[in-house]
TIMI-2910 file (N, C-alpha, C, CB; in pm, 1 decimal, decimal comma, always signed):
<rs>
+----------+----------+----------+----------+----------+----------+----------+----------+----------+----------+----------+----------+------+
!      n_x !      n_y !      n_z !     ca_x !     ca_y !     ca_z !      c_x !      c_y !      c_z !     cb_x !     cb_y !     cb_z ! resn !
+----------+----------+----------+----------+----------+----------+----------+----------+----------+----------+----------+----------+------+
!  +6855,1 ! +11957,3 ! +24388,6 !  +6981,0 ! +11906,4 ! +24339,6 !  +7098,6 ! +11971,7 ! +24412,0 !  +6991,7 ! +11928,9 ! +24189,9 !  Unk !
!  +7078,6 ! +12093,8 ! +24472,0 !  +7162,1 ! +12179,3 ! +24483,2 !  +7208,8 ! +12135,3 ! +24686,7 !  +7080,2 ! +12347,6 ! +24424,2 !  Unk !
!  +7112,4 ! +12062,0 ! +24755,0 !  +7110,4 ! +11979,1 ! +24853,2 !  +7193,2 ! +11913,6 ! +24875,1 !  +7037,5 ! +11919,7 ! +24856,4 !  Unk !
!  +7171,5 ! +11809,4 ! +24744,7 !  +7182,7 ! +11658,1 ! +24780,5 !  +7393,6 ! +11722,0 ! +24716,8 !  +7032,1 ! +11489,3 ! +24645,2 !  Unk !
!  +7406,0 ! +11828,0 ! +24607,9 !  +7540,2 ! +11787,6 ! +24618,7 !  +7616,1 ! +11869,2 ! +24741,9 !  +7609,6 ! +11812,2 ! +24476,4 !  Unk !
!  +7557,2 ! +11930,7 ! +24814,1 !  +7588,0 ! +12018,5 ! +24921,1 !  +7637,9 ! +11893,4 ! +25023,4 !  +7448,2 ! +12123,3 ! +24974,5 !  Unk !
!  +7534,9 ! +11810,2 ! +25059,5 !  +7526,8 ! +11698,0 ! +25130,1 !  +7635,8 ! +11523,7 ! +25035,8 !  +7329,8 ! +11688,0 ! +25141,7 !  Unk !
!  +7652,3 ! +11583,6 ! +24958,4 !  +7801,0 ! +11460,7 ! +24899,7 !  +7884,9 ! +11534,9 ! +24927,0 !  +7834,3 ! +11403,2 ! +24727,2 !  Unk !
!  +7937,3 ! +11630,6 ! +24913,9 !  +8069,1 ! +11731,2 ! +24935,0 !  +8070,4 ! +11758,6 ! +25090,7 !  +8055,4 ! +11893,1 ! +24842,6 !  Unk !
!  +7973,8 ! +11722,1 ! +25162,8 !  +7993,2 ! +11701,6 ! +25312,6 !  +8042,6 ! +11567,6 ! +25363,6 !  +7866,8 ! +11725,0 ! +25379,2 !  Unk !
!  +7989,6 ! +11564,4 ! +25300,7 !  +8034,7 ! +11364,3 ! +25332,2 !  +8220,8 ! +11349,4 ! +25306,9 !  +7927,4 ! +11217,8 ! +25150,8 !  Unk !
!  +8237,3 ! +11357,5 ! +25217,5 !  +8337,1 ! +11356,4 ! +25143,7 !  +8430,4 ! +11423,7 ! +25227,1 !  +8315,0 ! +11407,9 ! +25017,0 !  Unk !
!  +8412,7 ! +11577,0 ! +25258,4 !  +8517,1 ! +11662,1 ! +25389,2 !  +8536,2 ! +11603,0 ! +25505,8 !  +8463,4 ! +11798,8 ! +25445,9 !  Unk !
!  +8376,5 ! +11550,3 ! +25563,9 !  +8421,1 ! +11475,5 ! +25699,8 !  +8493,3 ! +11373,5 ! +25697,5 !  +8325,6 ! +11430,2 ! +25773,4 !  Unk !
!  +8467,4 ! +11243,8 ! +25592,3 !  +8541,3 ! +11155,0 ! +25564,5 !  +8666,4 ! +11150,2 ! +25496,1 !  +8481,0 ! +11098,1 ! +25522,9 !  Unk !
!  +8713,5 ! +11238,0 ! +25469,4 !  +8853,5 ! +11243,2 ! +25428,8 !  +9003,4 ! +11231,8 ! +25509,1 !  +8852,3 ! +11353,3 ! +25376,2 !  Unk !
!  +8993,0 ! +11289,7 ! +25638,0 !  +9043,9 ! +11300,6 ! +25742,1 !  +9036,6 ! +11148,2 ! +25759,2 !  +8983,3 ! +11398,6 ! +25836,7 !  Unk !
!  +8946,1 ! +11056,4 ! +25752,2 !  +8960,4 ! +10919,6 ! +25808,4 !  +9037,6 ! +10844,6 ! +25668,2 !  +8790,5 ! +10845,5 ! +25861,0 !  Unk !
!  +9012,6 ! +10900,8 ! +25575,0 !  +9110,2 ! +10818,5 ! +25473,6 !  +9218,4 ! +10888,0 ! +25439,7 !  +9049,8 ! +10778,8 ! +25342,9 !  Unk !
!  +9287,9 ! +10974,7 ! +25485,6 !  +9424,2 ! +11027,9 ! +25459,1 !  +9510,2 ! +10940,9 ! +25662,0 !  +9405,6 ! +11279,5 ! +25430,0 !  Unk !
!  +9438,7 ! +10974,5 ! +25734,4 !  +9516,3 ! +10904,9 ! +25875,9 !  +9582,9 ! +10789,5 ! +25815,2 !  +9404,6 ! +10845,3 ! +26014,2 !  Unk !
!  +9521,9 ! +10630,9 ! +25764,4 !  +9609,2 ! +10562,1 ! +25672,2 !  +9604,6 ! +10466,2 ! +25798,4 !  +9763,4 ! +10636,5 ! +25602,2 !  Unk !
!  +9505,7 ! +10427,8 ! +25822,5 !  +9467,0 ! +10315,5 ! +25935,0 !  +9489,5 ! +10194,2 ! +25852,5 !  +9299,4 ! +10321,3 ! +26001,4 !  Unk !
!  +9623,1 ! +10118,7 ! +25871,4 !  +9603,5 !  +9965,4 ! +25861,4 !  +9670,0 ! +10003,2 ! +25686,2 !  +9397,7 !  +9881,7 ! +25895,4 !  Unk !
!  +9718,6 ! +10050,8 ! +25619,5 !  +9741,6 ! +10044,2 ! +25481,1 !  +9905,6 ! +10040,2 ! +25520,9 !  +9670,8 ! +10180,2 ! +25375,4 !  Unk !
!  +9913,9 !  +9903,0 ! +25416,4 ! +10038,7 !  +9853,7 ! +25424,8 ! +10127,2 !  +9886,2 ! +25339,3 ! +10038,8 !  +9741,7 ! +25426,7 !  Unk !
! +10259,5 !  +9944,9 ! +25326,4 ! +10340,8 ! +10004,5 ! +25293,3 ! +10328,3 ! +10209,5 ! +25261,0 ! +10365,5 !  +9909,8 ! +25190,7 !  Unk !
! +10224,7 ! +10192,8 ! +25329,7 ! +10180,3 ! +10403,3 ! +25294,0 ! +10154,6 ! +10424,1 ! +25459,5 !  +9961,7 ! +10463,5 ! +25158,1 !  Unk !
! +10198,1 ! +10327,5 ! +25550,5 ! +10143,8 ! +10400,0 ! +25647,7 ! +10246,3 ! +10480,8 ! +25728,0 ! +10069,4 ! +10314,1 ! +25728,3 !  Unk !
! +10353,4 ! +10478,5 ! +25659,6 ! +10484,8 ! +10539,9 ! +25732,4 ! +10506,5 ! +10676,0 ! +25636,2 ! +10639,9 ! +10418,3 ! +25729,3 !  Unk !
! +10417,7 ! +10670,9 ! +25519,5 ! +10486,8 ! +10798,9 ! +25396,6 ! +10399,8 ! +10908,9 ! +25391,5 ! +10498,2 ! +10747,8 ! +25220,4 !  Unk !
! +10438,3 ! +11043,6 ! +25452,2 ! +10419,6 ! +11144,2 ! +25533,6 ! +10296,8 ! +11209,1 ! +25329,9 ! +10625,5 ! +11246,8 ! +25625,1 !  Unk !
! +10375,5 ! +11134,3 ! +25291,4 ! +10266,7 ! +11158,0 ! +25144,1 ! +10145,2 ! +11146,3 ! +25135,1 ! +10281,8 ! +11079,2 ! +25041,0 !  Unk !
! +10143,8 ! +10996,3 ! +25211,9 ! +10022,4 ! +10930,6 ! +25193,0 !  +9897,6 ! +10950,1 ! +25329,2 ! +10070,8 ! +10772,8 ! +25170,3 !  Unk !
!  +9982,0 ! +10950,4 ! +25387,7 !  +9880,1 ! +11019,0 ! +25535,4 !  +9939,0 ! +11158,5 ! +25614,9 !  +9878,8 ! +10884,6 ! +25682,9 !  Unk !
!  +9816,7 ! +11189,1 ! +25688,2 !  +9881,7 ! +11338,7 ! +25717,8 !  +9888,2 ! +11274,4 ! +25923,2 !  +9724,9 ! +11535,1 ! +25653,6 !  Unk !
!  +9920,0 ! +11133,4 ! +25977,6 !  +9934,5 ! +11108,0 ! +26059,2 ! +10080,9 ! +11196,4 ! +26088,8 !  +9909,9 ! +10978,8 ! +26060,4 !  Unk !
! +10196,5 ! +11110,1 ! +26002,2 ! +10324,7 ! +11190,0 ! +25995,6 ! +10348,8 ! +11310,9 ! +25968,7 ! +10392,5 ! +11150,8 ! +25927,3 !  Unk !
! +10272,5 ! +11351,2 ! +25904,4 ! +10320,4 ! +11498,4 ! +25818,7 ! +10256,6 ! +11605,9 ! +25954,7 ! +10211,7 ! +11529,9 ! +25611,8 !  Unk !
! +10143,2 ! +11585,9 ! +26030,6 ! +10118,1 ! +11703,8 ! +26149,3 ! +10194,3 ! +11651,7 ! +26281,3 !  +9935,9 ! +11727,0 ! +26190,0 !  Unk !
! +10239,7 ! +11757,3 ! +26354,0 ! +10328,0 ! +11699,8 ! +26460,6 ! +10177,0 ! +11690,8 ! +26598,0 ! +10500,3 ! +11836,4 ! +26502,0 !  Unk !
! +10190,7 ! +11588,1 ! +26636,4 ! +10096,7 ! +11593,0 ! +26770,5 !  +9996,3 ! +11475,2 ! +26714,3 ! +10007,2 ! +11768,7 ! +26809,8 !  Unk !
! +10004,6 ! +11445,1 ! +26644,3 !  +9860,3 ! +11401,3 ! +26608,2 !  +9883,0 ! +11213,1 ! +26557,9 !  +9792,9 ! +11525,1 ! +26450,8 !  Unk !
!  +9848,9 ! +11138,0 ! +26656,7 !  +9817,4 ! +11021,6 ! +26693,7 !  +9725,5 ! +10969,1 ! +26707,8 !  +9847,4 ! +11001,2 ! +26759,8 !  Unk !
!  +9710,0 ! +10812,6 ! +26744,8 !  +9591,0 ! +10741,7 ! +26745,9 !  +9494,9 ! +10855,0 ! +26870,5 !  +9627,6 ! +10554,5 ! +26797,5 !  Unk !
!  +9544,1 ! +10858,2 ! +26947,6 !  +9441,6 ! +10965,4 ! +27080,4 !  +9406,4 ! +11049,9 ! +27014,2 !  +9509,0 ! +11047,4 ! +27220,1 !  Unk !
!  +9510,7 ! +11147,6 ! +26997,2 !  +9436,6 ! +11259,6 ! +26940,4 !  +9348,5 ! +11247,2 ! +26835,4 !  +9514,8 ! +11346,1 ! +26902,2 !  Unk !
!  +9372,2 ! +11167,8 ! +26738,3 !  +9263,3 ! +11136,4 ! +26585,2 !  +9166,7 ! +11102,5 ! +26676,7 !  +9300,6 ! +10992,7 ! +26444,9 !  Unk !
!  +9118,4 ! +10982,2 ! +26769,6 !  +8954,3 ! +10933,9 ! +26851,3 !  +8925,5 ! +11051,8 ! +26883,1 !  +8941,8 ! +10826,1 ! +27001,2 !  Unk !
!  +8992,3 ! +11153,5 ! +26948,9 !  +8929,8 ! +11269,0 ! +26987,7 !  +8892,4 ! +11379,9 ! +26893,9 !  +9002,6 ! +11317,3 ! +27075,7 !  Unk !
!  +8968,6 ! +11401,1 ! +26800,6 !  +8931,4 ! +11502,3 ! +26702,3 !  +8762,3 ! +11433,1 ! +26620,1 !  +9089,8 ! +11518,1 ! +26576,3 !  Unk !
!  +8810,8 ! +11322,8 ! +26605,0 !  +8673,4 ! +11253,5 ! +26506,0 !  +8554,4 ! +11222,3 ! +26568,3 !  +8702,8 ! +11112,5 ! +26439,3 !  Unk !
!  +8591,4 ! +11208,4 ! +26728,3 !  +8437,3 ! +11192,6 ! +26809,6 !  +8371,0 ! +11282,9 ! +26873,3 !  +8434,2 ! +11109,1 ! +26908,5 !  Unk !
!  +8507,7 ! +11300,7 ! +27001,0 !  +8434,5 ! +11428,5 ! +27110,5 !  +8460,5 ! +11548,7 ! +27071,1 !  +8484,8 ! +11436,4 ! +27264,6 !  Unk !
!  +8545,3 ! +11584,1 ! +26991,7 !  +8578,0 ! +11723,1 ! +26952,2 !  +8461,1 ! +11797,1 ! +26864,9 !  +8713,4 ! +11718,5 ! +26868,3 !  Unk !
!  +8484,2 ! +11636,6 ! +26779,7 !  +8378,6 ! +11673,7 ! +26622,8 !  +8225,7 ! +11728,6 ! +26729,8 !  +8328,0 ! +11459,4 ! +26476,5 !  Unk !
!  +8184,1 ! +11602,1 ! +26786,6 !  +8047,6 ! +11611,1 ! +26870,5 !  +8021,6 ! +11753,9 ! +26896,8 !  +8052,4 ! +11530,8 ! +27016,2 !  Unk !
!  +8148,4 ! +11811,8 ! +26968,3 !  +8097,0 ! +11903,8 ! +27067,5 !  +8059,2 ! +12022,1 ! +26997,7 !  +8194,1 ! +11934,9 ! +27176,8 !  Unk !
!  +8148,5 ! +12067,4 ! +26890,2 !  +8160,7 ! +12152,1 ! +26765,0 !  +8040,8 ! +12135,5 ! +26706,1 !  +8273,5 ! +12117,5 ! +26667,8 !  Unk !
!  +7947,9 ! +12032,5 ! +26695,5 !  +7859,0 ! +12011,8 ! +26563,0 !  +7729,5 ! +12010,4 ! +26659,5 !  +7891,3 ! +11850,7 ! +26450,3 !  Unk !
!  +7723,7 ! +11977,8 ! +26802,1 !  +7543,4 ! +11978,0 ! +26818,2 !  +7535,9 ! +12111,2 ! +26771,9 !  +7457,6 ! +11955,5 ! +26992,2 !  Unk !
!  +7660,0 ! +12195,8 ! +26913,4 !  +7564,3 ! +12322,8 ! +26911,3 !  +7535,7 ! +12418,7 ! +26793,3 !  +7611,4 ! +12408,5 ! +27006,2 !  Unk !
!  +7655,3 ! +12381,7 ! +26710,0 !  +7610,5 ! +12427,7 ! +26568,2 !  +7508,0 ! +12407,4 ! +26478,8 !  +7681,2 ! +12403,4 ! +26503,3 !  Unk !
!  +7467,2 ! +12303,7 ! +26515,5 !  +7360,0 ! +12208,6 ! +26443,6 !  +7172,4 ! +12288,5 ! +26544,6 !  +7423,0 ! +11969,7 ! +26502,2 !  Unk !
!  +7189,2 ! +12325,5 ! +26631,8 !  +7121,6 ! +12346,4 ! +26698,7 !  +7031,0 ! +12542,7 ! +26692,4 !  +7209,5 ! +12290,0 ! +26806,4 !  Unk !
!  +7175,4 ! +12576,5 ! +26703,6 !  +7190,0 ! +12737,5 ! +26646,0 !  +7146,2 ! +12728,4 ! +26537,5 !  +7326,9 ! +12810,0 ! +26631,7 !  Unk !
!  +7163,3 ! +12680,2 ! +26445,6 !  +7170,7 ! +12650,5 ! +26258,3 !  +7005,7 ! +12649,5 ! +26217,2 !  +7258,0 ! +12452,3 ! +26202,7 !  Unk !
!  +6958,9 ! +12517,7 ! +26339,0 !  +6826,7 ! +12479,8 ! +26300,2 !  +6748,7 ! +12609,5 ! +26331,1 !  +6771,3 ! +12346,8 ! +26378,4 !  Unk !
!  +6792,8 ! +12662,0 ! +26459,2 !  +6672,3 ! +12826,3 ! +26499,6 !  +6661,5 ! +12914,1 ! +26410,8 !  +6715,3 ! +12937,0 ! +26622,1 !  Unk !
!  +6804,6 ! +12916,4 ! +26361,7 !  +6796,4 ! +13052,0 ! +26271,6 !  +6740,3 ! +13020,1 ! +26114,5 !  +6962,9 ! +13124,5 ! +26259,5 !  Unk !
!  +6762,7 ! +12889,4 ! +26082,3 !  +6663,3 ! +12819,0 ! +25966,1 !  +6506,3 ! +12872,6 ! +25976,1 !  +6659,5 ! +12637,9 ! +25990,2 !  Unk !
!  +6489,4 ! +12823,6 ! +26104,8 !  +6303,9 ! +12854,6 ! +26130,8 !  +6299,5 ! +12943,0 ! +26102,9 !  +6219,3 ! +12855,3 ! +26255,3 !  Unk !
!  +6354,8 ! +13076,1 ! +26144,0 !  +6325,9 ! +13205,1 ! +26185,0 !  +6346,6 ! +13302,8 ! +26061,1 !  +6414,7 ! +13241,4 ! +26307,4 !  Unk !
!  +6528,3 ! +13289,0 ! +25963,8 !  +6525,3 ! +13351,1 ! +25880,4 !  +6484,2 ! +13276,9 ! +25729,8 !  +6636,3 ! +13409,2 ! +25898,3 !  Unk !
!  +6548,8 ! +13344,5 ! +25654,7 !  +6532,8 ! +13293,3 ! +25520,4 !  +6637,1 ! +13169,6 ! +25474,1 !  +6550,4 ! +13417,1 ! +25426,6 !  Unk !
!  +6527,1 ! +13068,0 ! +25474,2 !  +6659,9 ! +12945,3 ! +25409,4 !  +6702,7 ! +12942,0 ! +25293,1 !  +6630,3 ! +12803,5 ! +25407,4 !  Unk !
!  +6704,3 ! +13029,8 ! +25195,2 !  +6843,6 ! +13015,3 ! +25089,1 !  +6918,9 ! +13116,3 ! +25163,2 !  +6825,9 ! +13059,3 ! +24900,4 !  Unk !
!  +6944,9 ! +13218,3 ! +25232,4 !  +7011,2 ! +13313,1 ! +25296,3 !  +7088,1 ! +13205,0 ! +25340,8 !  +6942,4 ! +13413,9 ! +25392,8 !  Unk !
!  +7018,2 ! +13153,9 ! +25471,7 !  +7089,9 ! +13019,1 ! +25551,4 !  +7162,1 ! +12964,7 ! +25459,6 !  +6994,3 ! +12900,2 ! +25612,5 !  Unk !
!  +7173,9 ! +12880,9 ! +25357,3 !  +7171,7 ! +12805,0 ! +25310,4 !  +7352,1 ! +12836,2 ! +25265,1 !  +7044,3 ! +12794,8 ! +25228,8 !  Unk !
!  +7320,8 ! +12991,4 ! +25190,2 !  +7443,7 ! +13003,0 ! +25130,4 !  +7524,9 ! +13059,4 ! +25268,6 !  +7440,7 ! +13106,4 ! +24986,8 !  Unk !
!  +7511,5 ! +13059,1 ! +25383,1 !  +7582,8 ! +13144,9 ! +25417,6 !  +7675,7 ! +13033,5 ! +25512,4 !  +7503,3 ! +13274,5 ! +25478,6 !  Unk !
!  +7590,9 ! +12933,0 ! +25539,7 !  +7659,0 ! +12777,5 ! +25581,2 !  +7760,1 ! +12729,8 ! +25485,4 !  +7544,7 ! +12652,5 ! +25583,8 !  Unk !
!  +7755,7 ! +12748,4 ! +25354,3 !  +7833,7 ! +12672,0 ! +25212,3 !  +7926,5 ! +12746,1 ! +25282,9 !  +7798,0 ! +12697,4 ! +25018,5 !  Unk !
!  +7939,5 ! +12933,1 ! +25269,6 !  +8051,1 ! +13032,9 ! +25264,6 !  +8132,3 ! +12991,1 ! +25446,2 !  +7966,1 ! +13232,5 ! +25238,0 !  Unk !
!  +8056,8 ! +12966,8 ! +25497,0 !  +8133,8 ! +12933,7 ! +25636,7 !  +8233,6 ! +12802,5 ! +25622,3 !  +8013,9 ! +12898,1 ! +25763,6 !  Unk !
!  +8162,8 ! +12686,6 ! +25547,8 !  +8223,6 ! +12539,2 ! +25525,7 !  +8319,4 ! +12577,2 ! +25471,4 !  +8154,8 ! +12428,0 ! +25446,6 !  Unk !
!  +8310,4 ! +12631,0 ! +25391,5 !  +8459,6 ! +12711,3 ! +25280,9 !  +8572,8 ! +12747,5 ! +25325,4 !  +8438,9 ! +12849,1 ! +25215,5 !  Unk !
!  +8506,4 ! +12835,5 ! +25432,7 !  +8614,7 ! +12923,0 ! +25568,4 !  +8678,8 ! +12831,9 ! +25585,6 !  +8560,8 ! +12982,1 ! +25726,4 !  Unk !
!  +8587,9 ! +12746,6 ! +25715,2 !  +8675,4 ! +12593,9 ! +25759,8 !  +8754,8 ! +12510,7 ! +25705,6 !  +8612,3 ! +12504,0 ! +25786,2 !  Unk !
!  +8681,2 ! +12482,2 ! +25600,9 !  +8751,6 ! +12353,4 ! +25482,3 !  +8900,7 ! +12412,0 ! +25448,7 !  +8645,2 ! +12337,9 ! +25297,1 !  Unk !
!  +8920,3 ! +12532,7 ! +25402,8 !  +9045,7 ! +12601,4 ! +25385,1 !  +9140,5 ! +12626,3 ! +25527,0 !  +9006,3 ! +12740,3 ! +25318,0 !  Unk !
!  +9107,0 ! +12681,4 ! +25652,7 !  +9188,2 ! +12665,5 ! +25724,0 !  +9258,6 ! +12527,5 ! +25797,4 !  +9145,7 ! +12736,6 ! +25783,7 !  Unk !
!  +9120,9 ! +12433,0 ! +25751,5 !  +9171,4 ! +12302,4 ! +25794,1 !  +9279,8 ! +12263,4 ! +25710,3 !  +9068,1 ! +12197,8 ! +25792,6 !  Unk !
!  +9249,3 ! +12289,5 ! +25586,1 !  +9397,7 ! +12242,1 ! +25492,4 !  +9513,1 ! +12326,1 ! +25525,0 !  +9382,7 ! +12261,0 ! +25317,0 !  Unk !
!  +9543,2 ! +12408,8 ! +25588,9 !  +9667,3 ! +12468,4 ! +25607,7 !  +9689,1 ! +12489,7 ! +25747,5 !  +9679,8 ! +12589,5 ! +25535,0 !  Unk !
!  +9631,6 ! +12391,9 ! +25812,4 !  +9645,4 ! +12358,7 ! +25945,8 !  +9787,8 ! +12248,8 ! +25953,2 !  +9492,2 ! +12289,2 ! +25998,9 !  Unk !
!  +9858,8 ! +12305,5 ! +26061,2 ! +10011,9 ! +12264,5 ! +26068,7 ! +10041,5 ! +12218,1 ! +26231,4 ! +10119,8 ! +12410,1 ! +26019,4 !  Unk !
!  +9960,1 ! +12212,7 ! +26304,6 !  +9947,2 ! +12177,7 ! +26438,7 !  +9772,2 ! +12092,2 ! +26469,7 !  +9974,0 ! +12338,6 ! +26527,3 !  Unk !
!  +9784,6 ! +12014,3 ! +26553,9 !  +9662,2 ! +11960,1 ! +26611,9 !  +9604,8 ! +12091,4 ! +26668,2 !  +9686,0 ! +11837,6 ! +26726,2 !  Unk !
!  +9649,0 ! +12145,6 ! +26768,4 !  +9589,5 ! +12192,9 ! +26884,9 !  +9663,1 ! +12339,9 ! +26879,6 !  +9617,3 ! +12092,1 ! +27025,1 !  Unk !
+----------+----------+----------+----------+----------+----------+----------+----------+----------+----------+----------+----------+------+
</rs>
């Protein structure tokens, strides 16, 4: 149980970023409220394809890759919590992130 909500609350972080940008929503797509397109300076249609594809990509094999070795090797609830406590890290500096780049 403790997985599957690990894995909705992932979902949910990655996809959020695509529903706050405010692609195509008519009358919120100009209100710095409703999307964080306006509210970060730098950050446009380019930069969003790049943050959400090649950036994300490049960030996540090798993490994904490292992640899986040290799964094999050490203890996976160790792993387990110590991935949540890292997402945490991230998830929080991403919210008080005030620049793209």
């Amino acid at each position: 149980m403790v997985i599957i909500m690990i894995q909705v609350s992932n979902t949910w972080s990655r996809n959020a970023i695509n529903a706050m940008f405010g692609f195509g929503i008519d009358g919120y797509s100009e209100n710095p409220y409703y999307t964080i397109g306006k509210d970060i300076p730098g950050l446009n249609s380019d930069t969003y394809g790049s943050l959400v594809g090649f950036y994300y990509s490049l960030t996540y094999a090798p993490c994904l890759l490292f992640m899986g070795h040290l799964t094999s090797v050490l203890n996976r609830k160790l792993m387990v919590g110590f991935a949540c406590i890292m997402w945490g890290v991230f998830t929080y500096l991403n919210a008080h992130a005030e620049t793209v780049f």
